[in-house]
N, C-alpha and C positions, 0 to 999 in steps of 0.2 A: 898680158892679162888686160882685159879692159879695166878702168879704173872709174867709168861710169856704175858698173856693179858694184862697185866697193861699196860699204857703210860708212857715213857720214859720222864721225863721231861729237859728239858733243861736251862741252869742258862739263864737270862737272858742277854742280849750283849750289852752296853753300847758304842757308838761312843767314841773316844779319844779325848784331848784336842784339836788335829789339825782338827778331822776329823767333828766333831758336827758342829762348826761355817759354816762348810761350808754348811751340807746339812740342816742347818738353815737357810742359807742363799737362797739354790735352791727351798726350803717352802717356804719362805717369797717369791719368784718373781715367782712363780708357781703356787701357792694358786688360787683357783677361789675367785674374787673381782665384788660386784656389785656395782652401784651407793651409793645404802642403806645401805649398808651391807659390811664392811669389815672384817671375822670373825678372833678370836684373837686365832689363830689354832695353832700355828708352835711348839710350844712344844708337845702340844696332839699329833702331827700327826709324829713328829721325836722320840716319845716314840716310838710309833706304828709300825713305821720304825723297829724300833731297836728291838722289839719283834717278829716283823718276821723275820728279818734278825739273832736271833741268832739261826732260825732252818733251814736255809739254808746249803748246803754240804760247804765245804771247798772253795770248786774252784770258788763257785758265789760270796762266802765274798770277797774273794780276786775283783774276775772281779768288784764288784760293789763299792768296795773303791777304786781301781783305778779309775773308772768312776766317783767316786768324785773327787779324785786329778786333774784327767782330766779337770774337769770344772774348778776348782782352779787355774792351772797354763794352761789350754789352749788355751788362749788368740788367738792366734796365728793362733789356727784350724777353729775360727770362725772368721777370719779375721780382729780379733781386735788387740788391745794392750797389751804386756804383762804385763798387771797390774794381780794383783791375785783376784780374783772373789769377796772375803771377804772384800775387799777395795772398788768395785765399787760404785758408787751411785746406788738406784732400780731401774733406767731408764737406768744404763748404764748394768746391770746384765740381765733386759731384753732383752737390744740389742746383748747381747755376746751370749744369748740364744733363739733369733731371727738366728745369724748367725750360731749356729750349728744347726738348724732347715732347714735353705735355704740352706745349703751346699750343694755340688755336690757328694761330697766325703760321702763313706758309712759310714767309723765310727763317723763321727762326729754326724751322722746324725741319727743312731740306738742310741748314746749316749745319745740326747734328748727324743728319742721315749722312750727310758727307765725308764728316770727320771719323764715322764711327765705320762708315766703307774702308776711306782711308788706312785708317788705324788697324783697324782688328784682321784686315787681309794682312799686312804686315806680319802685323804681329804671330799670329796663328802660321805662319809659314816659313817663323824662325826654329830651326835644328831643335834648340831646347826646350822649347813651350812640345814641339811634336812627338820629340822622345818621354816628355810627363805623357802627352795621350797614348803613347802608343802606336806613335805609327815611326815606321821605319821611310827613311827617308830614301838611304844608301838601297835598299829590298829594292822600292820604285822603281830608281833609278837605273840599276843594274836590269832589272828585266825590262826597262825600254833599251838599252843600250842594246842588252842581248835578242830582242824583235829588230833592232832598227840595224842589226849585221844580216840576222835572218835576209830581210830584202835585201840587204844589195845584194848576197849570193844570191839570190833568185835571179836578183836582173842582171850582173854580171852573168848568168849564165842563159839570158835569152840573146835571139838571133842579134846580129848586131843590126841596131837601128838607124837612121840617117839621123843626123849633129841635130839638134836641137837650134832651132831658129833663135836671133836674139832677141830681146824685146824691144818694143818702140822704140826709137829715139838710142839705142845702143852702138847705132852703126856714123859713120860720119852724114852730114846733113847735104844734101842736094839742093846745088846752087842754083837760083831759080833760073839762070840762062842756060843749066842745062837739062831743065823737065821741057824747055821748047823745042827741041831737038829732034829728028827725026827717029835715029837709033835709041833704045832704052838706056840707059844709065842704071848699070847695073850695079847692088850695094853688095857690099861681102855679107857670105853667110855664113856664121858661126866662125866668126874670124877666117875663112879661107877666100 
């Protein structure tokens, strides 16, 4: 097996002592809440968080835990008080995130758009928020599983094809003394 195909996996990223309470804190006042139903999410969804964020490039970690500090200490940008976000009451965390939503000003105002993409894809895509609407998850799933056999019996049963080339850079590399060479140097195809 080539092991250039393989996936890369990456360790998983764990928020820090300072940085978790807060985006626990923007879960907890971001969260979809209905009359009936307020689902007990904030940990499931700051895992989640945190599994995607440890395969983000360098520069976005960075941007997006400032964008939490920023909530934490930017009282100020939302026209509040500088208390730290972690200390509000949930009516006052709303309203600090009410005024980086009305802002006038750009970043205050991307800074919400971000957290609230963040947030509420999560959120809205956990089993139990989806089973309150209404949608069946296992249904989906099962009729893609049952499309996704349909094809391969299809194509398992066309003419048989020639191997499928590797991609770029899959095959060993060609040392430059031998692309001088009169005869080709030929690379394997599809591992043969």
């Amino acid at each position: 097996m080539n092991t250039t195909s393989q996936s890369v996996k990456t360790a998983q990223y764990r928020f820090g002592r300072f940085t978790r309470p807060i985006v626990l804190a923007v879960i907890g006042t971001m969260k979809p809440r209905w009359n009936d139903f307020d689902p007990p999410i904030d940990e499931e969804v700051c895992a989640h968080i945190e599994r995607d964020f440890s395969r983000f490039p360098l520069r976005a970690k960075i941007m997006i835990l400032l964008m939490f500090h920023v909530i934490q200490w930017g009282g100020p940008l939302a026209r509040r008080a500088p208390v730290p976000f972690t200390w509000l009451s949930p009516d006052a965390r709303a309203d600090r995130l009410r005024g980086l939503r009305n802002s006038k000003r750009q970043l205050p105002h991307l800074i919400f758009k971000a957290l609230k993409t963040m947030v509420l894809i999560v959120c809205y895509s956990r089993p139990s928020v989806e089973q309150y609407l209404g949608l069946v998850r296992s249904d989906w799933q099962m009729s893609r599983l049952r499309l996704r056999e349909q094809l391969l019996a299809v194509d398992r049963k066309r003419a048989k094809l020639p191997p499928t080339p590797l991609p770029l850079g899959a095959a060993d590399t060609v040392h430059p003394d031998d692309i001088l060479q009169d005869e080709p140097v030929l690379l394997p195809y599809n591992g043969e």
